[in-house]
C-alpha positions as CSV (number, residue, x, y, z in Angstrom):
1,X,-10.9,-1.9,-3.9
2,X,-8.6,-1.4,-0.7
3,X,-5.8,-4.1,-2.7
4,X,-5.7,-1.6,-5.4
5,X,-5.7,1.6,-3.1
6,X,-3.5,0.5,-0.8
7,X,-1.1,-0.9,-3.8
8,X,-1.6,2.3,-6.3
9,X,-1.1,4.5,-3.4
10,X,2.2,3.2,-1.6
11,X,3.8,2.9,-5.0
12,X,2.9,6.3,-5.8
13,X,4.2,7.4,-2.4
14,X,7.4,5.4,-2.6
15,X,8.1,7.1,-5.8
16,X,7.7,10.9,-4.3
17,X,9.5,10.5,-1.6
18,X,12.3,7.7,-1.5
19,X,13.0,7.8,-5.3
20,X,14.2,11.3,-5.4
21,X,16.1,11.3,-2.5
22,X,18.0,8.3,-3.6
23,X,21.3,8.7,-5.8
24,X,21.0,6.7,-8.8
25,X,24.2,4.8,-7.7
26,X,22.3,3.0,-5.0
27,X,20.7,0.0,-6.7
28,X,17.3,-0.7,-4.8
29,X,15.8,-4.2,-4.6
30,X,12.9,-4.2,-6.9
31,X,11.9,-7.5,-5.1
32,X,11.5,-5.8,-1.8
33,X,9.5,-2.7,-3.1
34,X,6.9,-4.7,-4.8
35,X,6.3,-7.5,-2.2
36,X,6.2,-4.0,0.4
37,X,3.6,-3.2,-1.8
38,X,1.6,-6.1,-1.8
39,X,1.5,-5.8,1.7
40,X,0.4,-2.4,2.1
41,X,-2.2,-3.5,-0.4
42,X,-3.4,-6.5,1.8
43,X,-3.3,-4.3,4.9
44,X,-5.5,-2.1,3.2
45,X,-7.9,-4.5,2.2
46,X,-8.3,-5.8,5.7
47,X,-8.8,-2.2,7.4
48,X,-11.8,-1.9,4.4
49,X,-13.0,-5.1,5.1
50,X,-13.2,-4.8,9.2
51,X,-14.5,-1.1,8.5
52,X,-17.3,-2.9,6.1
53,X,-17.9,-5.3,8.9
54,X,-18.2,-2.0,11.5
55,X,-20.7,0.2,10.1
56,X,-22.8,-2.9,7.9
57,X,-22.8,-4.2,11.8
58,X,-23.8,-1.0,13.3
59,X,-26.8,-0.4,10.7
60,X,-28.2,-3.5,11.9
């Protein structure tokens, strides 16, 4: 669930804020922007998973 977040969300984010502020003229690496979002997905899934560790932890 934090892949997908983390995924949907930078992608979403990339668009809003570094796609409109790019002229068209620039030709972006679509490479780059995809494996940056795999990453921010994976980062996300770890913060979940260590979060999910915390509080399961803490209950106990």
């Amino acid at each position: 669930m934090g892949f997908v977040l983390g995924l949907t969300g930078f992608l979403l984010l990339f668009k809003v804020v570094f796609l409109n502020h790019i002229p068209p003229e620039d030709e972006l690496a679509p490479g780059m922007v995809v494996l940056a979002a795999i990453l921010n997905g994976v980062l996300f899934a770890f913060v979940g998973y260590v979060t999910q560790n915390y509080v399961e932890k803490k209950r106990s």
